[in-house]
N, C-alpha and C positions, 0 to 999 in steps of 0.2 A: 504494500500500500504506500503511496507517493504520502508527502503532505499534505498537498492540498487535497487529494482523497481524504485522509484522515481529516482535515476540518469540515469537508462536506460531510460526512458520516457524523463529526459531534454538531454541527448544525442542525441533522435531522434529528439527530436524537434531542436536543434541545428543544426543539418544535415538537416530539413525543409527548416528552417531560412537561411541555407548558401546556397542551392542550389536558394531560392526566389530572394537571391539578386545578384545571378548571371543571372535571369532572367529578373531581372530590368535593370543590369549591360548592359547585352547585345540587351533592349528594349531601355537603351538611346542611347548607341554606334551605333546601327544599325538603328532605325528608328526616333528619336530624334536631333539626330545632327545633325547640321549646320539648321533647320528649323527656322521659324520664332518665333516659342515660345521658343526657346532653344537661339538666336539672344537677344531676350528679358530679356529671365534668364542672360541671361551673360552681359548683360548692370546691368541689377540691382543689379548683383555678385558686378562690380564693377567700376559703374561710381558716386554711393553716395559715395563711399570711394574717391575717385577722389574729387569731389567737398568739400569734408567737407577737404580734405589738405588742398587745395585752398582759402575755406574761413573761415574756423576754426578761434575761437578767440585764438592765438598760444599762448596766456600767461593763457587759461584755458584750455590744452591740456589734460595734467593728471586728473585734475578734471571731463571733459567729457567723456574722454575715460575709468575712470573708472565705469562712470553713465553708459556708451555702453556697457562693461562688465557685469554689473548688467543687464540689459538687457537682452544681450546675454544670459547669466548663466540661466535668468527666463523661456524665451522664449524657450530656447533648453529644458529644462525637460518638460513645458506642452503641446512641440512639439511632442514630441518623446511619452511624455503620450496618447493625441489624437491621433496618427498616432497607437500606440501601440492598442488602444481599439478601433478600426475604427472609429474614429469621422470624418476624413478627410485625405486626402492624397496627396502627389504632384507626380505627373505622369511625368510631364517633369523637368528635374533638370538638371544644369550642373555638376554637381560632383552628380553621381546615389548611391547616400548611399538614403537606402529605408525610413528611419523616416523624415528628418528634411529639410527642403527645406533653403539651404546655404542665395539663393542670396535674400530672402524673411528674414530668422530671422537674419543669418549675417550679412548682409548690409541694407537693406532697413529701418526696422525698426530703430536700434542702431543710423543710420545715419543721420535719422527723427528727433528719440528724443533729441538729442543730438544738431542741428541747431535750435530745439522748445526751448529748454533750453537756447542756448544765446544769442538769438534774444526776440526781446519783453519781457523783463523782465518784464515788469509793467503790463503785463496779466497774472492773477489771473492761478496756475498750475491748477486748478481744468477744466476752460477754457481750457487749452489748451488740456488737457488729453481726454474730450470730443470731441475736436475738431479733435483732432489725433486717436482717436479709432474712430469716427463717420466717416470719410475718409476712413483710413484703412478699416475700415469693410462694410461699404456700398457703397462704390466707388471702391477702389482698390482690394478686395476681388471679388466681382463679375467682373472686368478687369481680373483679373490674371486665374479664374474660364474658362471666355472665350478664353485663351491662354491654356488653359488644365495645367497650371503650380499650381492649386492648384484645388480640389473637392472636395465638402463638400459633407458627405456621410451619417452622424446622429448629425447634428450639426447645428446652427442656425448663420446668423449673427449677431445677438444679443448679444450672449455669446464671439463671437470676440472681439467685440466692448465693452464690459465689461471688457475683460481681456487687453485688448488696451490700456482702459483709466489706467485703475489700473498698466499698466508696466508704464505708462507713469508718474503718480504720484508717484510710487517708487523710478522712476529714479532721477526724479524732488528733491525729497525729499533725494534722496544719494548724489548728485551732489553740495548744499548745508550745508552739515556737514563742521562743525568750524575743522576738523580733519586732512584735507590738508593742516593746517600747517608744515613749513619746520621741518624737524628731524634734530637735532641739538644734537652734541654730548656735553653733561654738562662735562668740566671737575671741578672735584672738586679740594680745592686748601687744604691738609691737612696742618697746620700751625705746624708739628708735631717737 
């Protein structure tokens, strides 16, 4: 294949791509909206943002929200990976972008880890990361499964729940760095 073959080829396929997610666009607008699973997406978009204002510990604000960030940032590439190579897919979403299910890597999770981290400090991260990927992925995964809001298509919930534990230890482990000390500007004093 020459080059410009090859950008003819990722042209079409770009024009595939854009027409698929006008088909999703208008499979959530026209028969997803206002349903019961669509009712649910949009609570989980955003009543754990809700509740973590609420009771957030407000003097470790930055420090968690940047642990949710890391998060976030992880969770959206192996989303967009698995949705890219059919591993799974979310059918019903409130915001109908075709890879990444908002109110599930958005909110739900970020907003998990993030109340697992500063609550119960004196259980052991490794604990809790099991306990939070073992939920997520064999409780809440087949919940969400039954709302059509996520289908697992060549994928196990096993490898959920591995990748669960393991964001949840990242987080764990970014959310404690000695590095969110204050920035402090030195001035120096030349005695010149």
């Amino acid at each position: 294949m020459t080059f410009q073959e090859a950008l003819d080829q990722v042209e079409k396929a770009n024009k595939i791509i854009v027409d698929a997610n006008k088909m999703i666009a208008d499979a959530s607008f026209q028969g997803f909206a206002y349903t019961t699973s669509w009712w649910v997406a949009l609570c989980m978009l955003t009543v754990p943002w809700v509740l973590w204002a609420i009771f957030r510990k407000k003097d470790s604000t930055a420090r968690l929200l940047s642990a949710a960030l890391v998060v976030i940032f992880l969770s959206s590439i192996l989303d967009a990976y698995g949705v890219d190579r059919g591993k799974w897919s979310y059918p019903v979403k409130v915001i109908p972008l075709p890879t990444i299910s908002y109110s599930f890597r958005y909110s739900v999770v970020p907003v998990t880890i993030m109340f697992l981290i500063q609550y119960k400090q004196n259980i052991h991260p490794v604990i809790k990361g099991i306990l939070f990927g073992g939920v997520s992925a064999y409780i809440g995964m087949p919940i969400m499964e039954q709302l059509h809001l996520y289908k697992q298509i060549d994928w196990k919930y096993t490898y959920s729940f591995l990748m669960l534990a393991i964001m949840y230890l990242i987080a764990d482990w970014f959310s404690k760095r000695e590095s969110f000390r204050r920035i402090e500007d030195k001035i120096e004093n030349n005695a010149d």
